[in-house]
N, C-alpha and C positions, 0 to 999 in steps of 0.2 A: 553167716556168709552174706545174707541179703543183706546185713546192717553194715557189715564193712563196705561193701558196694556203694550202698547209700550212703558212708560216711566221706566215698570217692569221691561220689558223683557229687556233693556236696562243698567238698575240698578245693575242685574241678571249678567249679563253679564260680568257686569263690574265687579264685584265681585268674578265670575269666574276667571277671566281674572290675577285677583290680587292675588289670592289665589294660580294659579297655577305661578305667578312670585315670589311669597313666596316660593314656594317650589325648584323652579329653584332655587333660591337665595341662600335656606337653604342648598341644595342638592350640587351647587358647592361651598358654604363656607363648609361644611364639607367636599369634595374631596382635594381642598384646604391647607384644616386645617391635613387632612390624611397624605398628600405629604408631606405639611410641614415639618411632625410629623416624617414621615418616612423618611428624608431627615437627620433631628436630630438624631432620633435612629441610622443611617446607618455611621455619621460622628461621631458618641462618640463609636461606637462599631470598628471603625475604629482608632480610636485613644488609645483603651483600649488592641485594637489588636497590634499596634506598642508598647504599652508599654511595654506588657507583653513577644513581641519579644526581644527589648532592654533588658526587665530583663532578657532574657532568655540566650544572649549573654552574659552578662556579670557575669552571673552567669555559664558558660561554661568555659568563660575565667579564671575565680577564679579558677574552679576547677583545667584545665589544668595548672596554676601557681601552685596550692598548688603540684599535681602530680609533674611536672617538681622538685618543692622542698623535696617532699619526694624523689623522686629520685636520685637529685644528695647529698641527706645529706648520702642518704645508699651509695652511691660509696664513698664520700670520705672516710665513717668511716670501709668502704671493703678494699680503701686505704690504712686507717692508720695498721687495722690489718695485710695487707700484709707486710708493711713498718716494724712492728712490728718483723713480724716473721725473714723477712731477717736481722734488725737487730740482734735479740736473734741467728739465726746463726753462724754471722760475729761474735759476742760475742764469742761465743763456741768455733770458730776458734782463738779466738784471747788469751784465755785463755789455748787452748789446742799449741799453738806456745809458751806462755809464758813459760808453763811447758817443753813444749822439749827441751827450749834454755838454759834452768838450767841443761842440759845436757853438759858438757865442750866439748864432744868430737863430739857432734850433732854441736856447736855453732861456734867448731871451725872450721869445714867444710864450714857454714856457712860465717861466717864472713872473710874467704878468697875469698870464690865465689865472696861477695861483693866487696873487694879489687882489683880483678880482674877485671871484670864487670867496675867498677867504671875507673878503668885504660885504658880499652878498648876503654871506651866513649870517655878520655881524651886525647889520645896519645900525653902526655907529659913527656919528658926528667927528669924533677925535679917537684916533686907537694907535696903539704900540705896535711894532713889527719890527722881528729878530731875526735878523738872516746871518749868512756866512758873513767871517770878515773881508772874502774877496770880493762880496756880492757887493759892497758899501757904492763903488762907482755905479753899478746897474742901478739900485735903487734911484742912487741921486737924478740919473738918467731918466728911468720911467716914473717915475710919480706925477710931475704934471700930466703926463697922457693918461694914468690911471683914471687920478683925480677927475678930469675934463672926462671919462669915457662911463665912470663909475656914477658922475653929475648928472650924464645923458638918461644914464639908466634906471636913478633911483629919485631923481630930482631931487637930493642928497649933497651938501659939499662937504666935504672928507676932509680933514686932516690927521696927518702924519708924524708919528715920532720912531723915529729909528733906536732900538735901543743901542748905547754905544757903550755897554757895560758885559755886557752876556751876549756871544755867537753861538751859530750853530756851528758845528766840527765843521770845519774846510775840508775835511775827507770826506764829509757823507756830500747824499747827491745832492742835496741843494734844496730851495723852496725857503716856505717861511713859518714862522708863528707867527700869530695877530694874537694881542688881547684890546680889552679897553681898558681905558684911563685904571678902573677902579680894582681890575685884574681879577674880577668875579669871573670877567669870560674870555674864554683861548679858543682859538681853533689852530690845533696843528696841520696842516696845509704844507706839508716838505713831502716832496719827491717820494721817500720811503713809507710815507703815510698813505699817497697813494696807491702804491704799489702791495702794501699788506692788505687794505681795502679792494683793491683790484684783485687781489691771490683769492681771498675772501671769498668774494661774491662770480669767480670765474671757476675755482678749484671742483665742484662738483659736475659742471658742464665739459668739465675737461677730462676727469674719470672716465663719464660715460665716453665719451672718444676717444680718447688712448684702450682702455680698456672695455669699452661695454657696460651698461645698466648692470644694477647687480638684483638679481629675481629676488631678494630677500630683504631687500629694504623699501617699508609701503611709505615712504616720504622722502623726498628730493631735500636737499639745503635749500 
């Protein structure tokens, strides 16, 4: 009787014994299987956090592209408008010289200055001068006075040869070329010579006053 008891209590025991290695077992496969889990969770949530930074980057950087292109299409086309205007100026000037050179007595002031000028540059003894075919009477006209005024100035006497072979277009505005004898040297001296050289040396003085300095350019023309 005592041994069957003991072999109960023994039975018992062991069944205890199995029951709580069950639960150890179940207890650290589910800590286990938690860690796992949360191991998973913690590296996809890490991954979804990189992505969504890369997209976030490169949808920064899109924007800052598209900005930088709206930006530089409005300057160039604040460009072209300004371009525009100092054209349509230069225009008005150029139309308003057309009309005063149809003045004979405006033109012929003119067109001795350039004679002059042109002679100054040159200081030669004998030189060629190509004007319009209409200018042929003017020149005839002023040359002595050149001459006599050019004499004064350079203690110089001049002579002249008209070329009577090649004019300047009777539609442009007028003035002259000069060369010498040997046709090494020219000086263009016509109206429209002035006036690109004039656009020239005026077109940046005129920016800033139509429009204003520009805070990003450290040199003037």
């Amino acid at each position: 009787m005592d041994f069957n008891k003991q072999v109960q209590r023994m039975i018992a025991f062991i069944d205890q014994e199995g029951d709580e290695k069950t639960v150890e077992i179940e207890l650290k496969g589910d800590e286990e299987a938690n860690c796992s889990l949360g191991n998973m969770i913690n590296k996809e949530r890490i991954k979804i956090n990189n992505y969504y930074t890369k997209l976030e980057g490169i949808v920064e950087k899109q924007r800052v592209v598209q900005v930088s292109m709206l930006a530089n299409d409005a300057r160039m086309h604040i460009l072209i408008l300004k371009e525009r205007r100092l054209e349509a100026l230069f225009s008005e000037v150029y139309l308003k010289i057309k009309e005063d050179i149809n003045n004979i007595s405006f033109y012929k002031k003119i067109f001795k200055l350039l004679v002059l000028q042109a002679l100054c540059l040159m200081m030669e003894k004998n030189v060629g001068i190509r004007i319009r075919k209409k200018d042929k009477a003017l020149i005839k006209e002023l040359i002595p006075q050149i001459v006599d005024e050019f004499e004064e100035m350079s203690r110089m006497r001049v002579r002249f040869e008209v070329d009577g072979r090649v004019f300047l277009d009777d539609n442009s505005l007028g003035g002259i070329v000069m060369y010498s004898n040997c046709g090494c040297v020219k000086v263009e001296n016509t109206i429209r010579s002035r006036l690109g050289l004039i656009r020239n040396l005026v077109s940046s003085f005129l920016r800033n006053q139509l429009f204003g300095s520009n805070p990003h350019r450290k040199f003037s023309d």
